[in-house]
C-alpha distance (Angstrom), angle and dihedral (degrees) to the residues before:
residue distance angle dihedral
X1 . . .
X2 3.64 . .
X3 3.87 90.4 .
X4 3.70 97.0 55.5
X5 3.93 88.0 48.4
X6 4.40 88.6 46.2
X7 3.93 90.6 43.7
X8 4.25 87.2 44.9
X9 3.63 90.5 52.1
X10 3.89 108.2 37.4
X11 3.79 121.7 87.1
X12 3.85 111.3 -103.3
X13 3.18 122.2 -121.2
X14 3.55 131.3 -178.7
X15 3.85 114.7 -107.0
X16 4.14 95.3 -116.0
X17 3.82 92.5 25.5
X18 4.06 119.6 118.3
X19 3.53 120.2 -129.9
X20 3.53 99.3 -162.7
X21 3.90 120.3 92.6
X22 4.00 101.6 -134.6
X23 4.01 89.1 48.9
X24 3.75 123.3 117.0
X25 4.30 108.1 -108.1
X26 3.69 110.6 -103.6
X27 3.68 139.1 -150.8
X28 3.96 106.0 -93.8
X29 3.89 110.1 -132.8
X30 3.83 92.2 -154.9
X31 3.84 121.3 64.1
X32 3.49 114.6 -133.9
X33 3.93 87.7 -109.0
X34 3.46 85.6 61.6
X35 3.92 98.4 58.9
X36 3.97 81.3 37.9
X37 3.91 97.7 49.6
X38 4.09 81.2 43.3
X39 3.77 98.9 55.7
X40 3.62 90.1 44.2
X41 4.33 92.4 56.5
X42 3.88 81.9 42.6
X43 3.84 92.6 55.8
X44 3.79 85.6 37.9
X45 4.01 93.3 60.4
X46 3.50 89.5 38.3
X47 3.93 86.7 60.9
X48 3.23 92.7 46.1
X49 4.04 103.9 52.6
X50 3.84 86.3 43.2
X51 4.19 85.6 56.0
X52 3.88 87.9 42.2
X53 4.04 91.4 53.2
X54 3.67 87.9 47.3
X55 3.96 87.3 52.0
X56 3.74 88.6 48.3
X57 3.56 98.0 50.4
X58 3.98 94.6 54.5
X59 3.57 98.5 47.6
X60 4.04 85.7 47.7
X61 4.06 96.8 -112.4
X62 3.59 98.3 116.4
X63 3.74 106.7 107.8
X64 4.62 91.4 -146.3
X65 3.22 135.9 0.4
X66 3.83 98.0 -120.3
X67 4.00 94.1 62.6
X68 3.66 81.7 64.5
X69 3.34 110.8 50.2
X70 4.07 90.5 41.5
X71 4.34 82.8 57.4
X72 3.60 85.2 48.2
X73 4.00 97.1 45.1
X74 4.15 86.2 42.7
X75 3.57 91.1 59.7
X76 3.94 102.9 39.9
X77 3.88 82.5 47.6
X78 3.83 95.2 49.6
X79 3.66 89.9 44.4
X80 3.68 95.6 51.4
X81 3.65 93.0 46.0
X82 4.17 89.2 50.9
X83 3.84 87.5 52.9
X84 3.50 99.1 50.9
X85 4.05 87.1 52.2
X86 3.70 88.2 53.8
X87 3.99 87.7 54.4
X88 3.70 96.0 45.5
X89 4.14 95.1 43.8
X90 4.41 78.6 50.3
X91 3.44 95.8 49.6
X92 3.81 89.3 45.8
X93 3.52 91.6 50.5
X94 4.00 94.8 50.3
X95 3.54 91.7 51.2
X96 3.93 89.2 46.0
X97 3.92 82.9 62.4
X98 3.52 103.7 38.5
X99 4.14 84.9 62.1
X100 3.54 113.1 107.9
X101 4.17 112.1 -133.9
């Protein structure tokens, strides 16, 4: 769980990219479907370990409370935060096609 929650929060950077502003631009070796497809299977797992908690905590497995709810806040988070890309990349797009060439 920790990784989806370090890989959520960390900038992302394209494997071949340079972070440094005086640095030549690179090639990126990851489309941008790729990071796309990526977040998506991230959000994905996060769903499913918050659904998995939930499981646990009705059938009396889950070890506290807390661990729960923080699965459960990780994915509504992650969720939220994959919507509001998809609404930013659309609004991009329309205003890619309202520009006259």
């Amino acid at each position: 769980m920790n990784t989806i929650k370090n890989s959520l929060l960390s900038p992302v950077i394209p494997e071949g990219a340079s972070s440094s502003p005086g640095s030549s631009v690179k090639q990126a070796k990851s489309s941008f479907g790729d990071i796309l497809s990526n977040l998506v299977t991230s959000v994905n797992d996060s769903q499913k370990a918050g659904d998995i908690a939930v499981e646990q905590l009705q059938s009396g497995d889950a070890s506290h409370l807390h661990d729960v709810m923080i699965a459960v806040e990780e994915a509504d988070i992650s969720l939220r935060m994959l919507v509001q890309m998809r609404n930013k990349a659309l609004s991009a797009y329309e205003e890619i096609m309202r520009m006259q060439l």
